[in-house]
Each structure stands twice: as structure tokens, then as C-alpha cells.
N, C-alpha and C positions, 0 to 999 in steps of 0.2 A: 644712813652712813655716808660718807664723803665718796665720791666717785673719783677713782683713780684712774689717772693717763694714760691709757696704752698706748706705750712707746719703747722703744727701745732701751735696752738699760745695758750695763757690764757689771756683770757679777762674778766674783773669787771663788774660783772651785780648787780645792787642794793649792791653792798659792797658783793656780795660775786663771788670767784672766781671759774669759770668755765672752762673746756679747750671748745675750741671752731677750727674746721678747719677754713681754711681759706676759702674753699670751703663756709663753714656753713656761715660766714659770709660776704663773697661775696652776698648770696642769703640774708641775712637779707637787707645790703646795698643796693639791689637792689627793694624789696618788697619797699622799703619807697622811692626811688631816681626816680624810673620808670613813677611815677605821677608826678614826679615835669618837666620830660624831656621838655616837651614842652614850659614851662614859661621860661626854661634855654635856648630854641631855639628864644624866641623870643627877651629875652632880651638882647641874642646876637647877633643878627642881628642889635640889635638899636643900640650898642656898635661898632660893627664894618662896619655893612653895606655890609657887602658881605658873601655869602652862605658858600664859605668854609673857611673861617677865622670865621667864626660862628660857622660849626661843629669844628673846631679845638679847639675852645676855650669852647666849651660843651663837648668833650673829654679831656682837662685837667683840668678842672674843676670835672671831673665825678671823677679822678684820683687823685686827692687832697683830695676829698671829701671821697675816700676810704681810703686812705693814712691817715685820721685826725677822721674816724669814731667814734675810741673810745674817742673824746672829745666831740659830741655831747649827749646831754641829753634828753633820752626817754622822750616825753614824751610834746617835744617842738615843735613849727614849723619845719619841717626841711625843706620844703618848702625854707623859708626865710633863713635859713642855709647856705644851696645850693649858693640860687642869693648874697647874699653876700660874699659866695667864688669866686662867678664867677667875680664880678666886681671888686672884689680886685686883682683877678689872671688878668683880660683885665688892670686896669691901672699898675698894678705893674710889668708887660710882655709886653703886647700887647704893651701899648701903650708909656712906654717911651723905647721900642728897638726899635718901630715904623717899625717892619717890625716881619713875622712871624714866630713863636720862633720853634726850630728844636727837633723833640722829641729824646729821646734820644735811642729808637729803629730804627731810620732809615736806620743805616746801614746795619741789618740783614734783614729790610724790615717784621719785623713782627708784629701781633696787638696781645695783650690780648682777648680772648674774653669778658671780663666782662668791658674795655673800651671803646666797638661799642657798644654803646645807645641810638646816634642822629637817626638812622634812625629806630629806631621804630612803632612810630609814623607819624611825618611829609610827605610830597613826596617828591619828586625830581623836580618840578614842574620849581624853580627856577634856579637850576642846569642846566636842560633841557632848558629851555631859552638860557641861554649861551651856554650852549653847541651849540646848531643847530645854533647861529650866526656865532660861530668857524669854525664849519662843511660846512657853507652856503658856505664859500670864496674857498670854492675843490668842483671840480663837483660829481656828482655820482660814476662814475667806479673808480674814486681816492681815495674814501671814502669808495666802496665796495676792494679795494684793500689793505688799509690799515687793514679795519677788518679780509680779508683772513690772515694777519698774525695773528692774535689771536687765542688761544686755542679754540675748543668749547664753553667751561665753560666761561670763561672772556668775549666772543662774544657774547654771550645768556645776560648775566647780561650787560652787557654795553648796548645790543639794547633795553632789556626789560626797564630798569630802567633811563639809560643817554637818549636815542633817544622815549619810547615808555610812558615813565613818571610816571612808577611803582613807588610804594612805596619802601623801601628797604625789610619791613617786609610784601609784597605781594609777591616781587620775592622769598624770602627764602623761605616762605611756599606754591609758587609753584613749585621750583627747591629742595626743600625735605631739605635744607640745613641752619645753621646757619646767624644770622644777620651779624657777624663777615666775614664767609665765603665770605657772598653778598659785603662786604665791600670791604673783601681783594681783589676779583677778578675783583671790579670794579676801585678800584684805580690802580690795576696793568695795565688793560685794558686803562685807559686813561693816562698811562705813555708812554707806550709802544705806542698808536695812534697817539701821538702828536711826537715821535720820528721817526713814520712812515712815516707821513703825512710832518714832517719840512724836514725830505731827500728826498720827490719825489716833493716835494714844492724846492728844491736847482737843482735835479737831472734836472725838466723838465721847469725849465729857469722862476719860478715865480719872481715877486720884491720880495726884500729883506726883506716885510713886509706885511701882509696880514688884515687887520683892520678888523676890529667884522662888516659884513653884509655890507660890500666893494665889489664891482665886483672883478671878479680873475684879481690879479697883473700877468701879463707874458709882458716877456722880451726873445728873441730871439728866438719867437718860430716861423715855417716857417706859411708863411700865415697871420702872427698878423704885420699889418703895422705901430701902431701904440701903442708898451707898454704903457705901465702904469708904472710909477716911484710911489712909495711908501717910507716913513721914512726909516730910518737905523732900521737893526735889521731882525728879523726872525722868522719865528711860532716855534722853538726850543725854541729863545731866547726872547721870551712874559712874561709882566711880570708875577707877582702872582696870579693876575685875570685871568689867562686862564684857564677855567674851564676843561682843560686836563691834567694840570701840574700834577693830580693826589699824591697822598702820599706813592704810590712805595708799599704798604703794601704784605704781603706773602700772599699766597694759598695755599702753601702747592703742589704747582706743577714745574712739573718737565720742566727747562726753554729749554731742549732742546724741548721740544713736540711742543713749538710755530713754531718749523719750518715744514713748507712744507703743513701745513694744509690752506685746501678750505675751503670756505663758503657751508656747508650742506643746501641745502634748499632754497639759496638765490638766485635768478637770477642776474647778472650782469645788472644794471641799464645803459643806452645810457643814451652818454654826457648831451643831450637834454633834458633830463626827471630829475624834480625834486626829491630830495634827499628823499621824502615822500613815490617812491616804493620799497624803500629798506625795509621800515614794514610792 
């Protein structure tokens, strides 16, 4: 999403004008927006049908909704507001590009914090489904090895929240930290796993494609007589339903730190033992 200026602005209250920060009225938009988040969560899943083209389409929506604030009239539902931004922004975007639309922050990889709103509320609950379908098709030490490259911080949020089915706003106020923070580190965390996980997935001779809750595809490894052939393609190259594709977002940390760091705490799981005592 585009990042907005904080700066001073003048805003029309009842006909008379006012200066107002942007700050100031971030927190107005959000006092009235924060109630409606959950109607906007649901009514975008009926819309789209999948968890993170859901939250995406509840963060531009939230962003429109800030962007068009001073055309709302105190005073009205803004409730209804809201869902008929949202369903205007899903078929006027969503649905005749027919694929999901590129914020226009991607390339520096960083979030507003006043556009992390989806995970207030809601859990992860459905995320976390997918996810561990994703996760199932690598054994345990593949899984604990991909996490060894993550920061602390993005490891902590990925296990609490992706694998252990926190809220977003249970982890931030057990890790002391913003909703945004929780966001950023966990969409970095599943960029980075899924880039982890598709090189040791090429490096150690799996099929070319690994299906959501497929036994593991391998191909020339010593001892397997018998691969498993799978479609064209690659856990890199999945499509938008992978629930690791992640949104690349910042944290505000420093990329070389991801290297050379261990897992604090974790035991290294055998092949043999389900991916359940990594929690």
C-alpha cells in the first residue's frame, strides 16, 4: 500500500474548519473502523474465498477508507460505509484483474502501521491449516532447518502464530510489540521459509512439486527405489494459495542478522517424529 505523509492537514467538522494531524485523525478513523473489522473479515472471505486475498482485500479497503474519510458523514452507519467500499474495491480490483492486485509498497517491503487491522481480532486458525498442509509434505529436521535461518524475532512469531494458532493481537501483547511489527516479521518469515524450504526441496532431489498433504515427492535419493513423479512446477513456484508466499513486509531488521543463527530452545526433531514436537 502507498505510504502516506504525516503532516498536517485542515479538516471540515460541522462547517467549521479545524487543523487536525494526520496522526489525530488516523486515531478518529480507527476509533469507528476497529468495530466494523470483523464484518469486513467476513465479508471477504465470502468474496474471495481464501484467507490471504481476504486479509489483502481488508487492508485496501482499510486504505481507501482512510484515503476518502473526509467524505463520510458523522453521524451515519459507517459500518455499511466500510462493506460497500469493500465490495466495490473486490469487483472493481479483485475481480476483473482476476488475480491479486500489487500494493504499491512492495518494493521497499514496508507496512503503515495504521493499515495492519485484519489481525486484531480474528486468529490464524485458518492460515494455520494451510500452513501445516504446506509444512506436512518436509519432514521435521527440514522444517527445523529452514526455521534455523530465521531471526529470533520472525521465528518466535512464525511458530506462535503460523504453527501454534495465536492471534496476531495475542502474540503482539505477549512479545511487547505492535500489531504491524507481528505482521511485518511474520510475512517476512514465510517469504523467506518458502525460499528456504523450495532450495533444500531442489538441493535434496524432491519432485518438482509437492501437493498440500502429499507424501514427500523424492527422486534420486540413495535408498528410495521407487520416486514419486509429481506435476511441473515447485514449492518456490506455487501458486498464490501458498500460504508461505507471504507479503515480503519490513521489520525494521537488519537482513544480514538472518545469517548463521540457531534455533534457541528447539531440539532438532528425527525424521521419524511428527512435525508436532517442534511446539
Amino acid at each position: 500500500m502507498s505510504r502516506l505523509q504525516w503532516a498536517d492537514v485542515t479538516t471540515q467538522t460541522n462547517g467549521t474548519a479545524t487543523n487536525e494531524t494526520l496522526a489525530e485523525r488516523r486515531e478518529r478513523f480507527e476509533r469507528l473502523a476497529m468495530p466494523a473489522l470483523n464484518a469486513l473479515y467476513r465479508q471477504a472471505m465470502r468474496l474471495t474465498n481464501n484467507p490471504e486475498d481476504a486479509q489483502d482485500l481488508v487492508q485496501d479497503t482499510f486504505e481507501k477508507g482512510f484515503k476518502a474519510f473526509d467524505s463520510f458523514q458523522e453521524g451515519t452507519n459507517f459500518e455499511a460505509w466500510m462493506t460497500t467500499i469493500e465490495r466495490n474495491t473486490y469487483f472493481n480490483q479483485y475481480a476483473k484483474a482476476k488475480r491479486r492486485p500489487q500494493r504499491a509498497n512492495d518494493a521497499d517491503g514496508e507496512y503503515d502501521d495504521w493499515d495492519i487491522y485484519e489481525a486484531s481480532e480474528h486468529t490464524s486458525d485458518g492460515l494455520k491449516s494451510a500452513e501445516d498442509e504446506y509444512l506436512d509434505a518436509f519432514a521435521p529436521e527440514e522444517i527445523m532447518q529452514a526455521l534455523s535461518k530465521l531471526s529470533p524475532e520472525r521465528r518466535q512469531v512464525f511458530i506462535d502464530a503460523a504453527i501454534d494458532g495465536k492471534s496476531y493481537q495475542q502474540v503482539a501483547d505477549e512479545q511487547g510489540v505492535k500489531i504491524g511489527t507481528v505482521m511485518s516479521r511474520l510475512n517476512r518469515a514465510r517469504t523467506q521459509l518458502k525460499r528456504e524450504l523450495a532450495s533444500y526441496a531442489r538441493e535434496h532431489g524432491y519432485g518438482t512439486q509437492l501437493p498440500s498433504g502429499s507424501p514427500k515427492a523424492r527422486s534420486g535419493k540413495s535408498g528410495n527405489a521407487s520416486a514419486v513423479s509429481t506435476p511441473s512446477g515447485s514449492p518456490k513456484a506455487k501458486s498464490s494459495e501458498n500460504p508461505l508466499r507471504g507479503l515480503d513486509s519490513g521489520d525494521n531488521e537488519d537482513d544480514a542478522s538472518l545469517r548463521g543463527r540457531g534455533i534457541d530452545g528447539i531440539d532438532e526433531a528425527p525424521h521419524s517424529k511428527r512435525r508436532k514436537e517442534m511446539r
